[in-house]
Backbone and ligand atoms as CSV (ligand in chain L), in Angstrom:
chain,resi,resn,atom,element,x,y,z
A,1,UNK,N,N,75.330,14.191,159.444
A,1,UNK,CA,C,75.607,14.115,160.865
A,1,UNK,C,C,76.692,15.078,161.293
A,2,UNK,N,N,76.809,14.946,162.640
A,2,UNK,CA,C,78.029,15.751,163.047
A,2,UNK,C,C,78.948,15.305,162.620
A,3,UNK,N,N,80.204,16.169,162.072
A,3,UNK,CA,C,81.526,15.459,161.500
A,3,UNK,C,C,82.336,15.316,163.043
A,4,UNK,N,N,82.982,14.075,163.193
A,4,UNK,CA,C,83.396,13.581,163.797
A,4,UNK,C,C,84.720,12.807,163.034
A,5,UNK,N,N,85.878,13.241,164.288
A,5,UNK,CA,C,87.339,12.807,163.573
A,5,UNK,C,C,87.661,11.817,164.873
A,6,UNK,N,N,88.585,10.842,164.642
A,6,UNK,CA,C,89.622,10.210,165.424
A,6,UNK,C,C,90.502,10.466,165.462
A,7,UNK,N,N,92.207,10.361,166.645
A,7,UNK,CA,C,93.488,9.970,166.283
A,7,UNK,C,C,93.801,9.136,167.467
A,8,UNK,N,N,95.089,8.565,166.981
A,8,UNK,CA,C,95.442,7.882,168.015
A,8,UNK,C,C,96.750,8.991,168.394
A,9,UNK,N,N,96.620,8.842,170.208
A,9,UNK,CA,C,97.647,9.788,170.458
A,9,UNK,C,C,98.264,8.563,170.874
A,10,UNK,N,N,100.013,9.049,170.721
A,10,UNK,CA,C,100.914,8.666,171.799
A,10,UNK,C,C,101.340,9.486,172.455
A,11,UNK,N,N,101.467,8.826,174.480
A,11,UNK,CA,C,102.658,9.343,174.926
A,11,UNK,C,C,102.032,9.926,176.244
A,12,UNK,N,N,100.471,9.805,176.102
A,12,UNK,CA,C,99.732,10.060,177.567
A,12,UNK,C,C,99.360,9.064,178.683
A,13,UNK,N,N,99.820,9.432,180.055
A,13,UNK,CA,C,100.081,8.445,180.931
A,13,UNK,C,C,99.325,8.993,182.017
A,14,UNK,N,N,98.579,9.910,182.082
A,14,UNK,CA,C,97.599,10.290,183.125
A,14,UNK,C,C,96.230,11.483,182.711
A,15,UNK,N,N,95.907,11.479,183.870
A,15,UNK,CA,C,94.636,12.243,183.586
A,15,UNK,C,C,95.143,13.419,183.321
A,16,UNK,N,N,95.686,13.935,183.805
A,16,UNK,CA,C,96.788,15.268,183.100
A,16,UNK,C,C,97.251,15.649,181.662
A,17,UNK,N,N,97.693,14.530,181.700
A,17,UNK,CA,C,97.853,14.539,180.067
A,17,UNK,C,C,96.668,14.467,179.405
A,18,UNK,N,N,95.703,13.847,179.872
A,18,UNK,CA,C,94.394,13.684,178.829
A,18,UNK,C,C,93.739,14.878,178.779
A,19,UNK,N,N,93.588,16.036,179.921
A,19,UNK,CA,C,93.014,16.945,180.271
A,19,UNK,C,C,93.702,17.714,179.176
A,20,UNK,N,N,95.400,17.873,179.285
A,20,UNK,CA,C,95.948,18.913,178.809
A,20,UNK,C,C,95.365,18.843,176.989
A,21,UNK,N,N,95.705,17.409,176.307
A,21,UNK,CA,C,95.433,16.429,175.153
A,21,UNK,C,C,93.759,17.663,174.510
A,22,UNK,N,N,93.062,17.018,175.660
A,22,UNK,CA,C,91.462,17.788,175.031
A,22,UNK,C,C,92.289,19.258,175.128
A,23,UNK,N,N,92.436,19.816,176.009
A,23,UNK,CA,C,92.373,21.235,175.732
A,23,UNK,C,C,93.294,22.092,174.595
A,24,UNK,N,N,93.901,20.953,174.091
A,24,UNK,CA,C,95.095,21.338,172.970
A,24,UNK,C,C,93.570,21.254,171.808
A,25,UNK,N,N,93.244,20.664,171.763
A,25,UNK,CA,C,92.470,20.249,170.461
A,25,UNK,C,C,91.093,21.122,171.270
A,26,UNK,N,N,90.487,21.232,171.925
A,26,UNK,CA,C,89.202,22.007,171.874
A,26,UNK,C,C,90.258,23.743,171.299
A,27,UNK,N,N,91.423,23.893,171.186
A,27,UNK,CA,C,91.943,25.376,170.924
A,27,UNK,C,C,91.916,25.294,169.814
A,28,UNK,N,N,91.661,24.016,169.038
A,28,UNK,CA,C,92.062,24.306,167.410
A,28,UNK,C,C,90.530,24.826,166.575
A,29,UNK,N,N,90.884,25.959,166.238
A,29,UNK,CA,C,89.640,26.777,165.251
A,29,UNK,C,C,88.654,25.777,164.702
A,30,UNK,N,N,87.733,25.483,165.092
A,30,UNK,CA,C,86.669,24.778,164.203
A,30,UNK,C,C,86.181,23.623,165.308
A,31,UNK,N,N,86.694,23.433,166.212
A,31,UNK,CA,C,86.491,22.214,167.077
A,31,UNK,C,C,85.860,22.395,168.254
A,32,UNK,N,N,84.336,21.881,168.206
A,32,UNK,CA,C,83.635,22.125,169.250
A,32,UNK,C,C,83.653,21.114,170.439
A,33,UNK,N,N,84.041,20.217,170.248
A,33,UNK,CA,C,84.148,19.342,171.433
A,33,UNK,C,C,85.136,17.999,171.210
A,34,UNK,N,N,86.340,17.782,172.499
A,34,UNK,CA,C,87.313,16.875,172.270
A,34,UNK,C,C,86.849,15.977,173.559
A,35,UNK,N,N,87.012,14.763,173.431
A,35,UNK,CA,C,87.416,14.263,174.342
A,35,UNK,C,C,88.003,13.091,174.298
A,36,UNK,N,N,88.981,12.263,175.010
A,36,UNK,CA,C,90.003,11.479,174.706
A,36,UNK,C,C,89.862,10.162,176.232
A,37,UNK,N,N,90.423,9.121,175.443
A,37,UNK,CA,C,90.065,7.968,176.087
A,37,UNK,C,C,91.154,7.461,176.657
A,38,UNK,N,N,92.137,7.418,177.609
A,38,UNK,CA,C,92.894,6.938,177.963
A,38,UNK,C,C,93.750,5.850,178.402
A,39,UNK,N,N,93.109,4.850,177.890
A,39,UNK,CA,C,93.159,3.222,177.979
A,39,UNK,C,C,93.502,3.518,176.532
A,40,UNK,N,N,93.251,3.582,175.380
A,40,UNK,CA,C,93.286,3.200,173.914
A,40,UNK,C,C,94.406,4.321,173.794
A,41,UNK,N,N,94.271,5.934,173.824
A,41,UNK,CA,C,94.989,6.684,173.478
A,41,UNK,C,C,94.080,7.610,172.170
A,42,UNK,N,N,92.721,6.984,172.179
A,42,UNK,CA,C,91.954,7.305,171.277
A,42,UNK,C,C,91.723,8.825,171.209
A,43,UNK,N,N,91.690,9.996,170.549
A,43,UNK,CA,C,90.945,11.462,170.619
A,43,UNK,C,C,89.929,11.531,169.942
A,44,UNK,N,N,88.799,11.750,170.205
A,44,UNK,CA,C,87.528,11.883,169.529
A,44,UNK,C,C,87.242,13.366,169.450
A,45,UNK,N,N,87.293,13.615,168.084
A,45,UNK,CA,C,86.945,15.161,167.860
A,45,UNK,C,C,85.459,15.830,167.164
A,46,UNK,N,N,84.986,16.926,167.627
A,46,UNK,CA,C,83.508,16.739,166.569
A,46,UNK,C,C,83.972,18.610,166.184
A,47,UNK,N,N,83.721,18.464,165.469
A,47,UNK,CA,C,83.578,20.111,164.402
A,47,UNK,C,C,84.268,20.308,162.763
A,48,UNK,N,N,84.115,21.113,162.655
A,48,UNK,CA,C,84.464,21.415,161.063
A,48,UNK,C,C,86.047,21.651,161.068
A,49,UNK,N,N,86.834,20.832,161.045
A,49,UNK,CA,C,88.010,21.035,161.155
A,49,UNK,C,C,88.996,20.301,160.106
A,50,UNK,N,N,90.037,20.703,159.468
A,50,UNK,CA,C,90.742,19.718,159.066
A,50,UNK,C,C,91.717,18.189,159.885
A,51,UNK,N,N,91.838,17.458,159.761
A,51,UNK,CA,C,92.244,16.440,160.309
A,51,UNK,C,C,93.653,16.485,161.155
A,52,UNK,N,N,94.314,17.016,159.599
A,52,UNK,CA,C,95.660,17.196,159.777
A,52,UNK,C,C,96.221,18.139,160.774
A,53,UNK,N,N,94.796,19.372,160.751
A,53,UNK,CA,C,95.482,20.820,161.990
A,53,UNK,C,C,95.534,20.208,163.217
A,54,UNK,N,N,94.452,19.104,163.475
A,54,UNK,CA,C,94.198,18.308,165.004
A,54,UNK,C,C,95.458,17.408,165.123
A,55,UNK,N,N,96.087,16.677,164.399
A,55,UNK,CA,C,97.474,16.316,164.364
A,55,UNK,C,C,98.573,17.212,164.478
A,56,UNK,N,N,98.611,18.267,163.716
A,56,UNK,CA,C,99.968,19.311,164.180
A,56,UNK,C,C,99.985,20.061,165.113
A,57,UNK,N,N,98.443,20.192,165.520
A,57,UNK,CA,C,98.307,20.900,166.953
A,57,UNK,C,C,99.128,20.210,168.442
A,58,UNK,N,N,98.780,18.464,168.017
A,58,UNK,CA,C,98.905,18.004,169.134
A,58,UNK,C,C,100.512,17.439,168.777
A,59,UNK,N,N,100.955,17.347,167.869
A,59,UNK,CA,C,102.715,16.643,167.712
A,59,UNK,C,C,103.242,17.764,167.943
A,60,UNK,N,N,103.073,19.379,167.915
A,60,UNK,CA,C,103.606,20.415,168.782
A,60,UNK,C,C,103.299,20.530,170.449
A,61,UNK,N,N,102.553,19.863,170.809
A,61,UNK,CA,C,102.037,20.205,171.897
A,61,UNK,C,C,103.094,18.631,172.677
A,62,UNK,N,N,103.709,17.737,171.670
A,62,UNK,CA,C,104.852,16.904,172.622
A,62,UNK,C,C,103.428,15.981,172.602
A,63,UNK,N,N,102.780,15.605,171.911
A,63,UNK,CA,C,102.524,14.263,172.168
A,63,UNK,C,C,101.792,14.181,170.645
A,64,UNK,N,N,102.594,13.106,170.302
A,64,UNK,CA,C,102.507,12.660,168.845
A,64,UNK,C,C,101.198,11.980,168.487
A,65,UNK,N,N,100.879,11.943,167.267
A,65,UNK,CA,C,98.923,11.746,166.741
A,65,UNK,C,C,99.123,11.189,165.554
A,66,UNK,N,N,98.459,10.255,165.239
A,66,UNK,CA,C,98.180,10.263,163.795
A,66,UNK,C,C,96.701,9.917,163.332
A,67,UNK,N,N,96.152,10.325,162.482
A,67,UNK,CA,C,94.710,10.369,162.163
A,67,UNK,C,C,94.121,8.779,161.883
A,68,UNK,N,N,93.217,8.461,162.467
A,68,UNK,CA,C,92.584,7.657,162.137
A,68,UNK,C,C,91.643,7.422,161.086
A,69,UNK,N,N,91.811,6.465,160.414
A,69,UNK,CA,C,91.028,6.805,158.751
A,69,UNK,C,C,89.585,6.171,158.872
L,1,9UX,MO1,MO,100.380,13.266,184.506
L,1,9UX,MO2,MO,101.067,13.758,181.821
L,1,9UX,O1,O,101.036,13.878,186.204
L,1,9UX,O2,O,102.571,14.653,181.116
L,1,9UX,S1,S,100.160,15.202,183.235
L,1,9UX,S2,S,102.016,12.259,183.260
């Protein structure tokens, strides 16, 4: 199937942030499509990517992640 990742973000409080959230992670090399749930804090990622780059992408970007297993 398509590889598909989770994280949980903290620290987003509007559609702004969620907008900005996907577009941090659709920039990371390998990631064809983000999109993020804003009630949970959930990021749903699909592409060939490592886990961890979708986490350091976004704890530089000021809003902290950690991978969902
Ligand atoms: Mo919304 Mo997020 O106005 O930093 S963009 S709070």
């Amino acid at each position: 199937g398509v590889p598909l990742q989770r994280l949980q973000v903290q620290g987003a409080t509007c559609g702004g942030c969620v907008r900005s959230i996907e577009q941090t992670l659709r920039s990371v090399s390998g990631v064809t499509e983000a999109c993020m749930d804003l009630a949970t804090g959930v990021a749903s990622v699909v592409g060939a990517v490592e886990a961890n780059a979708l986490k350091e992408a976004l704890n530089q970007s000021g809003f902290p992640a950690t991978v969902i297993k």
